[in-house]
C-alpha positions in Angstrom: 133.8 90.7 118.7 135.7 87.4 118.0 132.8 85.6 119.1 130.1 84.4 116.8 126.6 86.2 118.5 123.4 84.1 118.2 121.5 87.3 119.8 118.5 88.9 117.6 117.2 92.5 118.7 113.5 92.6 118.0 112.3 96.0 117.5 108.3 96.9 116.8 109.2 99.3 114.3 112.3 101.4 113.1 113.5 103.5 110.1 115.7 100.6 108.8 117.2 97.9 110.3 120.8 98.9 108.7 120.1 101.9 110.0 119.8 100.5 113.6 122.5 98.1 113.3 125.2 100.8 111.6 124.5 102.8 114.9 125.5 99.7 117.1 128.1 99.3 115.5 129.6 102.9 115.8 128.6 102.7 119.3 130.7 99.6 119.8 127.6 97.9 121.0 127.6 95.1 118.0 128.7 91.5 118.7 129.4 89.5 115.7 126.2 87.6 114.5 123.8 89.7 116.1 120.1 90.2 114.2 118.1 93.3 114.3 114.7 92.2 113.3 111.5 94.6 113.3 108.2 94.3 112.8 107.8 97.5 110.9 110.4 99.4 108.5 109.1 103.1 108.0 112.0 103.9 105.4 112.9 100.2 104.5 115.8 99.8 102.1 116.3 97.9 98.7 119.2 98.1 95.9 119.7 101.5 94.6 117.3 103.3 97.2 114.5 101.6 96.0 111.3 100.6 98.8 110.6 97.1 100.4 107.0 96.7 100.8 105.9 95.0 104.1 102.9 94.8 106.2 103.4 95.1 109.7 104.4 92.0 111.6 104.1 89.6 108.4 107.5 89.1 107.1 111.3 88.8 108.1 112.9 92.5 108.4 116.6 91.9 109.3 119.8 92.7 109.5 123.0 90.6 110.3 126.2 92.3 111.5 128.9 90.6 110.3 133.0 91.8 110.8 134.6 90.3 107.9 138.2 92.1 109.1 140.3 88.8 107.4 138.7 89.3 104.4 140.3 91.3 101.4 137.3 93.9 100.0 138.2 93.1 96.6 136.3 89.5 97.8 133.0 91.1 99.2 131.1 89.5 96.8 131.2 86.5 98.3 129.5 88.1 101.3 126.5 88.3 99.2 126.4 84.9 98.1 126.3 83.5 101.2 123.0 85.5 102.5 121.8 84.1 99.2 122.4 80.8 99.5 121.5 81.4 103.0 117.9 82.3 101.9 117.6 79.5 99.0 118.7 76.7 101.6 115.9 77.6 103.7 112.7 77.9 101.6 114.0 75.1 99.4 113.0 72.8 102.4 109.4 75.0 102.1 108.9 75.0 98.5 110.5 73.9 95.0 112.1 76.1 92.0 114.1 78.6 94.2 116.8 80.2 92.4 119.3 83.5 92.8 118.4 86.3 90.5 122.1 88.0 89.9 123.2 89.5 91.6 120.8 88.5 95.3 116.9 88.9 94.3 115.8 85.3 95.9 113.3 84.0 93.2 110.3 81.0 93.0 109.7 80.6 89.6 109.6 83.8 88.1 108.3 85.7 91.7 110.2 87.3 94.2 109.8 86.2 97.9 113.2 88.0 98.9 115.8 90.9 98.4 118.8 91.8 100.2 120.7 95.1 100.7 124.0 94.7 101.6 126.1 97.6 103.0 129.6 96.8 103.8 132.4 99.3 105.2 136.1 99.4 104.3 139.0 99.6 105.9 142.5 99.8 104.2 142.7 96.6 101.5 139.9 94.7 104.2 136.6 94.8 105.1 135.6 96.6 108.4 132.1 95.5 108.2 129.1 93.6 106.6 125.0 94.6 107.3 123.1 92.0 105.7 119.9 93.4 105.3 117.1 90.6 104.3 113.4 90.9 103.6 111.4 88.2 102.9 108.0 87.6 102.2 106.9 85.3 104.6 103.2 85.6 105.8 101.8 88.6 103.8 99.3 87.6 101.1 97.9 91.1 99.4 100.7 93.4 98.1 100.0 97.3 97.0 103.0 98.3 95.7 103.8 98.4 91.9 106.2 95.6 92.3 105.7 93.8 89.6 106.1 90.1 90.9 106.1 89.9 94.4 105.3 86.8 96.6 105.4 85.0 100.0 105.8 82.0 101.2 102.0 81.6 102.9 100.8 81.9 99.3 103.0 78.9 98.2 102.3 76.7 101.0 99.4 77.9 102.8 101.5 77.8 106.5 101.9 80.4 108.8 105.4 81.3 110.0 106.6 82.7 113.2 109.1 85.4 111.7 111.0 84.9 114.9 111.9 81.5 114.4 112.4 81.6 110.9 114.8 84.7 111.1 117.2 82.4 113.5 117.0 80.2 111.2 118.3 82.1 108.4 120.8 83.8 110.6 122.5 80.5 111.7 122.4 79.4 107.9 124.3 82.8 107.3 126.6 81.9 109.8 127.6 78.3 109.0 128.4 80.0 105.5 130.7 82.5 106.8 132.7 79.9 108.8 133.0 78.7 104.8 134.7 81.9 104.0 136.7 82.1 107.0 138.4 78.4 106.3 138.7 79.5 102.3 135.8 77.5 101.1 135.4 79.8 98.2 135.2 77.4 95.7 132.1 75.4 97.2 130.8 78.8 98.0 131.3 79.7 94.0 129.8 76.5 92.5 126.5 76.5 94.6 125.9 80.0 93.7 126.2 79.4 90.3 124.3 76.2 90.2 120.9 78.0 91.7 121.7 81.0 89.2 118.4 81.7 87.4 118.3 81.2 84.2 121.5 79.6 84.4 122.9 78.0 81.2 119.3 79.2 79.3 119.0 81.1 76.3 117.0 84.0 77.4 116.3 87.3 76.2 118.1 90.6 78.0 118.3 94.0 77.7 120.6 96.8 77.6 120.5 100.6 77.2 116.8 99.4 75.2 119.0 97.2 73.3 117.2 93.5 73.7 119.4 90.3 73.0 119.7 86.6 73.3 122.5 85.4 75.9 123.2 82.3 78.3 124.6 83.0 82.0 128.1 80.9 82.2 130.0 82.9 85.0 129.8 85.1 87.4 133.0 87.5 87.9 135.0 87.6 91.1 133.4 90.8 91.5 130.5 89.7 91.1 129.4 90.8 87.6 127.3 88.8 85.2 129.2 87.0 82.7 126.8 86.2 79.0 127.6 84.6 76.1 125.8 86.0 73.2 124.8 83.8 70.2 127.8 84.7 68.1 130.0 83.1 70.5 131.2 86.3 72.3 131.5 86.8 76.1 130.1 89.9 77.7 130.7 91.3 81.6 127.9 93.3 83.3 127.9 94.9 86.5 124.7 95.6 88.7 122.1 97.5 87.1 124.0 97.8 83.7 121.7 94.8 82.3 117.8 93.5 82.2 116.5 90.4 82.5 113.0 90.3 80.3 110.1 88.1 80.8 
């Protein structure tokens, strides 16, 4: 498993593609690098057990095993910026105003085109492993689902895709990032995640517990939590979930 994989699995439909690559992994049938990609997810996975809507055969479904084993788990963050990145490196050469919703929502403008769900295991003070699970909205152009923003890239630019071809793309992205992390890039990793940070630097309204306030982004934590400054100067840390961006 030393080896860097450049193999994808294409599946026409499966319960999740975590799913599928968790059981690879426990049957010691997982090289390094390799993508599951389907063409249908019946019980597709978002942050917090939420849904990922997706019509069949339209977008990128996919997951990336990764086995971080040299890196300490108290760095898995950076894990996640890199599939970010990953994803903004891509459709920036697509389309323009692409930016990282904290902690990974992948944004144009103020629509989603992406999410990612990822599920790392621990061993001792390391990471054993890393499923990056990515959905992006590639070619689908009607969406049902109550999410309230949701895009694609056809309805930005009008081209088809093949989600084959983009998927390797993303995956070797994902890749050249890692090698980042394995050499200790972490500061060029930290800088360019901040610098396509929505709303970075902006005043903009937030919310927490119902509470609604004015704050600017100016960090991110090494754990990944938010980092605002309110008005009054003061500097507040929020982990996932515990604070609202407003529109």
């Amino acid at each position: 498993m030393n080896k860097l994989s450049k193999k994808i699995i294409v599946l026409n439909e499966v319960d999740s593609t975590n799913n599928y690559a968790n059981q690879l992994i426990l049957s010691e049938a997982a090289d390094e690098g390799t993508v599951i990609l389907t063409q249908f997810q019946k019980k597709g996975k978002g942050q917090l057990g939420n849904s990922w809507e997706s019509e069949a055969g339209k977008n990128i479904l996919a997951t990336v095993i990764l086995f971080p084993r040299f890196l300490n788990a108290g760095k898995q963050f950076l894990i996640s910026k890199i599939v970010s990145l990953s994803l903004v490196e891509f459709l920036k050469n697509e389309t323009d105003d692409v930016s990282i919703k904290w902690p990974n929502d992948i944004y144009v403008g103020n629509k989603k085109i992406a999410g990612i769900l990822i599920e790392n295991s621990i061993k001792g003070n390391t990471l054993f492993s890393s499923l990056l699970g990515i959905g992006l909205n590639l070619n689908q152009t009607k969406f049902l689902s109550d999410a309230p923003n949701p895009i694609s890239l056809k309805q930005l630019t009008g081209k088809e895709y093949v989600v084959e071809t983009v998927a390797s793309e993303i995956s070797e992205s994902i890749l050249k990032w890692y090698k980042k992390i394995k050499t200790g890039g972490f500061n060029n990793i930290d800088s360019e995640y901040f610098s396509h940070l929505f709303r970075n630097g902006e005043w903009a309204k937030y919310s927490k517990d119902g509470n609604v306030f004015e704050a600017r982004i100016i960090g991110v934590g090494k754990f990944g939590q938010l980092q605002l400054e309110n008005r009054d100067g003061t500097i507040d840390d929020f982990i996932f979930k515990e604070v609202e961006f407003m529109f």
